[in-house]
C-alpha positions in Angstrom: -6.2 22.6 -17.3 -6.2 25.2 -14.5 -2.8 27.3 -14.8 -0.8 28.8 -12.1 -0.2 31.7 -11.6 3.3 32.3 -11.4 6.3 30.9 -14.0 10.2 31.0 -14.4 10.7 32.8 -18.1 14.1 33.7 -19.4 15.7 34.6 -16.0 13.3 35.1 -13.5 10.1 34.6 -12.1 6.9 36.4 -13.8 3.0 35.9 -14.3 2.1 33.0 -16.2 0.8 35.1 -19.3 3.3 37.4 -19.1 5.9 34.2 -20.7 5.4 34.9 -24.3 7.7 34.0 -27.0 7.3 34.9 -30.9 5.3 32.8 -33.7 8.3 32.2 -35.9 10.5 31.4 -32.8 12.9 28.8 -34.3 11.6 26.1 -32.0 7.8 26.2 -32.8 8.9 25.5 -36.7 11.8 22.9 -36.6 11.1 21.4 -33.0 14.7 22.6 -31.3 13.6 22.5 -27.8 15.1 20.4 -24.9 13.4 20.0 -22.1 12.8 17.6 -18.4 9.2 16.6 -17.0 10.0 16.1 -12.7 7.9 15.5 -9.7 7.7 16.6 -6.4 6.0 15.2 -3.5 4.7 15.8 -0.4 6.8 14.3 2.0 6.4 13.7 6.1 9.0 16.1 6.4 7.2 18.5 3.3 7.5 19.1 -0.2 10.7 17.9 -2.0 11.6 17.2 -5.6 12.2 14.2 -6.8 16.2 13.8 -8.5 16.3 17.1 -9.7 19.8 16.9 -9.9 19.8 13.9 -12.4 17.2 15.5 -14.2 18.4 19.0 -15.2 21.7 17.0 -15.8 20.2 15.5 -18.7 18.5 18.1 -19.7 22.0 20.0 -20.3 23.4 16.6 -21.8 20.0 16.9 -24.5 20.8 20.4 -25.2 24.5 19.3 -25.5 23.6 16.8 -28.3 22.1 19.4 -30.5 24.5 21.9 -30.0 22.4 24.3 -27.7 23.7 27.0 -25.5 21.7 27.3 -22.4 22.6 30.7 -20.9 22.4 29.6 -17.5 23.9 28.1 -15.1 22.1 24.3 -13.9 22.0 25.5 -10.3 20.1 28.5 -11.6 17.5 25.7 -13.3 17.7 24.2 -9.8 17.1 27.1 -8.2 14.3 27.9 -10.6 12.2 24.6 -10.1 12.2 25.4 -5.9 10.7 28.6 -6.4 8.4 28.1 -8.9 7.1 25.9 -6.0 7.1 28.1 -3.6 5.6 31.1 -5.6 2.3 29.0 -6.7 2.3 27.3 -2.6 2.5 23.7 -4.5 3.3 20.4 -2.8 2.9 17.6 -4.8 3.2 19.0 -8.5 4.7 18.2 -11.9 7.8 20.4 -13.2 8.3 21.5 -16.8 12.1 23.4 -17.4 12.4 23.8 -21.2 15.1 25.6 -23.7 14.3 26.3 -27.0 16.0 27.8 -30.1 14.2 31.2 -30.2 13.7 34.3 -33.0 16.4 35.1 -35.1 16.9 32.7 -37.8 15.1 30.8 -40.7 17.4 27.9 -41.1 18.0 24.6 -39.7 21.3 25.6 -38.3 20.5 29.4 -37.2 22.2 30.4 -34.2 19.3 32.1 -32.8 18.9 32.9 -28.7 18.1 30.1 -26.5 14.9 31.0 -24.6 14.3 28.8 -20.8 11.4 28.2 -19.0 10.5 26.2 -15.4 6.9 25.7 -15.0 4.5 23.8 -12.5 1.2 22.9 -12.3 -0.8 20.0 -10.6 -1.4 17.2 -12.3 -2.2 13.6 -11.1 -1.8 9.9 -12.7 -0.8 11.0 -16.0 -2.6 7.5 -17.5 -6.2 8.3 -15.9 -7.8 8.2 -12.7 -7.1 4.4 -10.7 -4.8 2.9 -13.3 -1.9 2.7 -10.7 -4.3 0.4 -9.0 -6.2 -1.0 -11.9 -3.8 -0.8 -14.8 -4.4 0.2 -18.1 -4.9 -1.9 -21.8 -2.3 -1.1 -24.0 -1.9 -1.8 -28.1 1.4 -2.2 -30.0 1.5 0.8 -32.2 1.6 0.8 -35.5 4.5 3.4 -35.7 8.1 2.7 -35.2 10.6 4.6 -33.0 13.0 6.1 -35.0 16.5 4.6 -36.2 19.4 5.4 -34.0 21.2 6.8 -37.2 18.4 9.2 -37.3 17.1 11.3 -34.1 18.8 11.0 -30.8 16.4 8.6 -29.0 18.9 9.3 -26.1 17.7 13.1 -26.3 15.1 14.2 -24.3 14.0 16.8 -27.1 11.0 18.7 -28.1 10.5 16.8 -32.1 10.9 13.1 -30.7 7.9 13.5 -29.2 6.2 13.6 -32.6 6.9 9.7 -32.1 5.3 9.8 -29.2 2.5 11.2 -30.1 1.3 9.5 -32.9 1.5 6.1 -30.9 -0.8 7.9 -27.6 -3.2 9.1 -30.2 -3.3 5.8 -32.5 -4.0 4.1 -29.2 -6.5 6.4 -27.9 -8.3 6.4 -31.0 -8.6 2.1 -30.9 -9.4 2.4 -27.5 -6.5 1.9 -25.1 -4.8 3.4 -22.6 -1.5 3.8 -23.8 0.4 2.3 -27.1 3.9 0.7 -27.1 6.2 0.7 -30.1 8.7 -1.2 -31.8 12.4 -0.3 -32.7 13.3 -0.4 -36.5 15.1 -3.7 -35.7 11.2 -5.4 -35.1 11.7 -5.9 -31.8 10.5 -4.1 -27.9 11.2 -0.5 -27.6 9.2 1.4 -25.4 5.8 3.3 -24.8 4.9 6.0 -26.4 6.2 8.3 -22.9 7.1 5.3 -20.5 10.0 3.0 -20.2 8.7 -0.7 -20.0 9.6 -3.6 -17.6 8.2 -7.3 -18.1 7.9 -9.8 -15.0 9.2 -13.3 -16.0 9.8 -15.7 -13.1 10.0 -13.2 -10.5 12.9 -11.1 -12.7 12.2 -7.7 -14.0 13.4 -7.8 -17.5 13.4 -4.1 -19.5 14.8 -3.1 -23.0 18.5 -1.3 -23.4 19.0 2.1 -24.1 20.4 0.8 -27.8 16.2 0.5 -28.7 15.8 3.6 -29.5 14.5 4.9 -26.0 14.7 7.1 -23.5 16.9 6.1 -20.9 14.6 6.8 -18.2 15.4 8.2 -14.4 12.2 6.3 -13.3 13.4 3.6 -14.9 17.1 4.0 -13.5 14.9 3.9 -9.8 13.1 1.1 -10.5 16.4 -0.5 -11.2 18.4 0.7 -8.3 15.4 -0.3 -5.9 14.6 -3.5 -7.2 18.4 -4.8 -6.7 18.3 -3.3 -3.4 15.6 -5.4 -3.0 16.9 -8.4 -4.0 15.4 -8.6 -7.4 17.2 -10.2 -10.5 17.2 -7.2 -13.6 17.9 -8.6 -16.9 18.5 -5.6 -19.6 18.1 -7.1 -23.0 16.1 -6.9 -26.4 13.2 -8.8 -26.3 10.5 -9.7 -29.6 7.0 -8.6 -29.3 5.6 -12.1 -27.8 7.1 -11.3 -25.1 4.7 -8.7 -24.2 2.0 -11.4 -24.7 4.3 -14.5 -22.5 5.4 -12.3 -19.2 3.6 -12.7 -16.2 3.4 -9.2 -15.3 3.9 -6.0 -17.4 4.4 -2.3 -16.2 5.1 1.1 -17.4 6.8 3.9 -15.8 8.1 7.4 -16.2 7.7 10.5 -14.3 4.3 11.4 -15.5 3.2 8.1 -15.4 5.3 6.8 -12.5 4.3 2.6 -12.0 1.4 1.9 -14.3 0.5 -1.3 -14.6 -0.8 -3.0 -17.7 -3.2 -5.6 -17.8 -3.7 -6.4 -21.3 -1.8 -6.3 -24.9 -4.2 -6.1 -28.2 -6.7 -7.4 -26.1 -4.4 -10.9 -24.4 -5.0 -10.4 -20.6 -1.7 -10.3 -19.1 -1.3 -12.5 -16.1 -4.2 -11.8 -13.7 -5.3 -9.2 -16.0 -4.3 -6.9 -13.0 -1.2 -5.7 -10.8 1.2 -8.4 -9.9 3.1 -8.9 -6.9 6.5 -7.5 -8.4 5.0 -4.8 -10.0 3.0 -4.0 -6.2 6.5 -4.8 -4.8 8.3 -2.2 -6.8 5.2 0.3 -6.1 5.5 0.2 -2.6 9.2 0.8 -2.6 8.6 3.8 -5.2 5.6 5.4 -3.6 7.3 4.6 0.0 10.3 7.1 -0.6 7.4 10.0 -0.5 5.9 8.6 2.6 8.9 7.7 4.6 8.3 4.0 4.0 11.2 3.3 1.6 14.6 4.9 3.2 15.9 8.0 0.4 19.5 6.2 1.5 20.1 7.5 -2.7 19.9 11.4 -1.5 17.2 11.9 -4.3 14.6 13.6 -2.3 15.2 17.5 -2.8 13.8 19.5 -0.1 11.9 22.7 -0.7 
């Protein structure tokens, strides 16, 4: 990974080496850490972030969950995000803001310092180069998401992403792009980083929030566009043979935005490639960067 050179530590901007936090930081040992993944694009009329407003939201609602102070301000995470922008003269780049429980404490409930960062960097299809246009193969995983007595699905925080990454590295190891795991009830969750939507009869059908996942802002755009649109959305749990019976399957989140999928454990779904709803919703998503798709939502924050 090539870093840049300039990041947003702990009130203001510094060099990126120069944001250093302790080894026995509170966070690092138990996982307390909050934090938003957001995109901005280049625009016709230039750079712009994508919902940052909805996004630092929930992060504050995250940190809210677990009891976590965060000693400034959103607008000063807002403000934050634009100039670590402008300081590294990116366009179309990925944003990282974070708070985590730093030193000074030992236990689980410690009321240590909560440390923020904002960082940016480049980065492309999260999934691998051409799977927006190709798609990817995906395996269910054989890890659960957690209970909803347990963790917080609804939190967007640092340890559920232990989850998370035992399905992406189960599935890399067998050989697919991207896993997708069950709920504890047995039936569809999510991806291992990705909201899902399945295609059946020219509806977009997608999991609730109550399966243990993320409740996405990609996903929340994919819904708002596709009823503009015209689309039927039908939120509601499904079994795991649905994955295999839809005629088109798709996962998105802000790293991996509209990424088809083409196959489950090896059953080719539909054409084996990108159907026409999940082009459809592609075109309007991509569209509000390139002035195709009308921002009429106000979600396009200029730089």
């Amino acid at each position: 990974m090539h870093y840049p050179d300039w990041i947003w530590h702990n009130g203001g901007i510094k060099p990126w080496a120069d944001a250093t936090t302790h080894v026995m930081a509170h966070a690092l040992h138990y996982g307390s850490s909050v934090f938003e993944g957001i995109r901005a694009y280049d625009t016709p009329a230039g750079p712009a972030i994508f919902r940052l407003d909805d996004h630092t939201r929930r992060l504050y609602a995250s940190a809210r969950i677990y009891d976590m102070d965060i000693p400034y301000p959103r607008e000063d995470i807002n403000a934050a995000c634009h100039e670590v922008i402008r300081r590294n003269g990116f366009g179309k780049a990925y944003l990282r803001p974070v708070a985590f429980r730093g030193l000074g404490g030992f236990g689980l409930s410690a009321d240590t310092p909560t440390e923020v960062a904002v960082a940016a960097w480049e980065m492309g299809a999260y999934l691998g180069d051409g799977v927006l246009e190709d798609g990817i193969d995906a395996c269910v995983s054989s890890w659960q998401r957690v209970a909803p007595n347990t963790i917080p699905a609804g939190a967007k925080a640092g340890g559920n992403y232990l989850s998370g990454q035992l399905i992406a590295r189960e599935a890399r190891r067998l050989g697919f792009g991207e896993g997708i795991a069950l709920a504890s009830t047995g039936l569809l969750s999510e991806g291992a980083g990705e909201n899902l939507f399945l295609v059946f009869r020219g509806a977009l059908h997608t999991t609730p929030v109550s399966a243990a996942l993320l409740d996405g802002i990609t996903r929340d755009t994919i819904i708002t566009l596709a009823r503009g649109a015209g689309l039927e959305i039908v939120e509601r749990d499904m079994p795991r043979e649905y994955l295999y019976l839809c005629d088109e399957l798709f996962m998105c989140g802000t790293a991996a935005e509209i990424t088809p999928i083409r196959s489950v454990d090896g059953r080719q779904i539909g054409s084996g490639k990108a159907g026409p709803v999940t082009r459809q919703m592609q075109e309007l998503f991509f569209g509000l960067f390139d002035g195709r798709t009308p921002d009429v939502h106000g979600w396009l924050d200029p730089i």
